[in-house]
N, C-alpha and C positions, 0 to 999 in steps of 0.2 A: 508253604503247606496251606494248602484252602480249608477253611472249616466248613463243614455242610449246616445250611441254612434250612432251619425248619418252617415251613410255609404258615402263613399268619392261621388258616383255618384250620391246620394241622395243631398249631402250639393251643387255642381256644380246644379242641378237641380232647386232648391232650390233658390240659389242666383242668376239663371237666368231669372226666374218669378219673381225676387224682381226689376233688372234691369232693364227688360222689364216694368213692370209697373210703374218703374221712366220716359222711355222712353215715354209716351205716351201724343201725346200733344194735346189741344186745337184744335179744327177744323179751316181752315180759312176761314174767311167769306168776301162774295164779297159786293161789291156796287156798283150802278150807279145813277149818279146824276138823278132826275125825270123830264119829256117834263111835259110843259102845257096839259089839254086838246087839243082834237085835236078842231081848227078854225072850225067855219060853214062854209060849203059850198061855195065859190065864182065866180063867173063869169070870167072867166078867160083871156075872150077875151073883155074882158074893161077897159082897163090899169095895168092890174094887174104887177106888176113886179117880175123880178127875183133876188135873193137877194144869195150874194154873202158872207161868213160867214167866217172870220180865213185869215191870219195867228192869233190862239190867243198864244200870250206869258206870262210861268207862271215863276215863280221865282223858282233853280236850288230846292231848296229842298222840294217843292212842287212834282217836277219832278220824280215819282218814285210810285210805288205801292203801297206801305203800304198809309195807310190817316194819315196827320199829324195832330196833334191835339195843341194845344199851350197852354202850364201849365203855363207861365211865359211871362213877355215884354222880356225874354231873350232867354228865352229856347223852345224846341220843341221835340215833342214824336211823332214817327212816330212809328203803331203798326201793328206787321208780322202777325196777325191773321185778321186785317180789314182790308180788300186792297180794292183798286179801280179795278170794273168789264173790264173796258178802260181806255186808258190812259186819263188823267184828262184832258187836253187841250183839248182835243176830247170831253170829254164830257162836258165843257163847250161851245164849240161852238152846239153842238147841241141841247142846253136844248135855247143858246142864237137864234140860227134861228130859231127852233120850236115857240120861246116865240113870237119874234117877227112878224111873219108869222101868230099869231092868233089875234094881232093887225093891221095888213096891207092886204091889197089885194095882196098875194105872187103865182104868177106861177107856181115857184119850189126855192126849196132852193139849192143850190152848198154851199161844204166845198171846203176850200184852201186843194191843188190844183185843183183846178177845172176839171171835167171830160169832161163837154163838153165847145169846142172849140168856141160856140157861144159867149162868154165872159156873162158876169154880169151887170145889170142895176146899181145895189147900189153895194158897197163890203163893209165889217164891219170887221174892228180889231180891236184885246183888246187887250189889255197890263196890267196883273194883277200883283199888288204889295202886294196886301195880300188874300187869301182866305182860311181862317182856322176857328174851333170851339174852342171856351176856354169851356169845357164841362160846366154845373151844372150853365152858363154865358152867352154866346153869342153865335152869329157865325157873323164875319166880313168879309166884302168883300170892296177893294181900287182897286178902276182899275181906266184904261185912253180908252175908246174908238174914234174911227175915222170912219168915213163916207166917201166914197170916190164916184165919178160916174164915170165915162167915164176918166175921166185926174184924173193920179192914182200922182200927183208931189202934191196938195192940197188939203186937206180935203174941203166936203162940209159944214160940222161939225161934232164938236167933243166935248167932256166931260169929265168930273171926274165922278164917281159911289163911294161915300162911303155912304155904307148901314153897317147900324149895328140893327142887332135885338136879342131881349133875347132869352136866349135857358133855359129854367128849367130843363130839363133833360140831363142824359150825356150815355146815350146812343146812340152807331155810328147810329144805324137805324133814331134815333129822329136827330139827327145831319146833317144828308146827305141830310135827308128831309126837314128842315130849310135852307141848305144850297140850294138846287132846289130854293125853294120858293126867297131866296135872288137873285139867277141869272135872274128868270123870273122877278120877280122884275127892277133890272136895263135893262132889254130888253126893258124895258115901257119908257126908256128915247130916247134909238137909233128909238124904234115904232115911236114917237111923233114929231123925227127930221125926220123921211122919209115922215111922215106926211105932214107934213111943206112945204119940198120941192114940194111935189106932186101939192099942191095948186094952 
């Protein structure tokens, strides 16, 4: 019984369509954190203010495209197909002045550093110590923000934000979305101190 012989250009052919379709990977998918709603309408010229958002500070392995996800109190998976659409500090502060901005009377918002030289009525910074999903569990958020007006040496006040809410699903999209909803969330605590002051 003869065996059929596969010609040399045919077997290279051959084991180059096998290759190739080892090579083929997963697409990469983007995300961005989600704004509130946009605020109703407000008068703009009766005290409304200008609110000043960022420096916000995230922890070094947070820092970086892929979304980190947290398997363990030890461990951490950061995944090359789920990345962040902007950098995360970025979009933290923008999901945090949008939030806030639909709870206060806000002019306009400015991100650190500021474009215009008029300066900022309020300025807000965050210092985040943890913001990650543990899938199919949570998604946690630990931070410290400050409030500052005009004399940037003392806060006007400030806070801890530890928000923890269940997450049932462990999909990035259900994740990222939970995670919005946790930021706007603590924007409701810096909303209620600009409140305060205004009084």
């Amino acid at each position: 019984m003869r065996t059929a012989l596969v010609p040399p250009r045919a077997a290279v052919g051959l084991l180059m369509l096998v290759l190739g379709a080892c090579a083929v990977t997963a697409p990469t998918r983007f995300y961005v954190l989600e704004s509130p709603p946009k605020p109703r309408s407000q008068d703009q010229d009766r005290g409304c203010v200008v609110l000043g958002v960022g420096p916000v500070e995230i922890p070094a392995y947070l820092d970086r495209p892929q979304i980190v996800i947290r398997v363990s109190p030890n461990e951490i998976q950061p995944s090359d197909f789920e990345q962040w659409g902007e950098p995360l500090a970025q979009g933290i502060a923008r999901v945090m002045g949008e939030a806030i901005a639909g709870e206060v009377c806000v002019k306009r918002v400015e991100y650190f550093p500021w474009k215009s030289f008029a300066g900022v009525d309020y300025q807000v910074t965050l210092r985040v110590n943890r913001f990650e999903a543990i899938p199919g569990q949570k998604v946690e958020l630990l931070a410290h923000w400050s409030l500052y007006g005009q004399d940037l040496r003392k806060p006007l006040a400030e806070g801890d934000l530890e928000i923890t809410e269940p997450l049932s699903s462990k999909t990035y999209e259900e994740m990222v979305a939970l995670q919005s909803r946790v930021l706007q969330k603590g924007a409701g605590s810096v909303a209620e101190a600009i409140t305060k002051l205004r009084k």
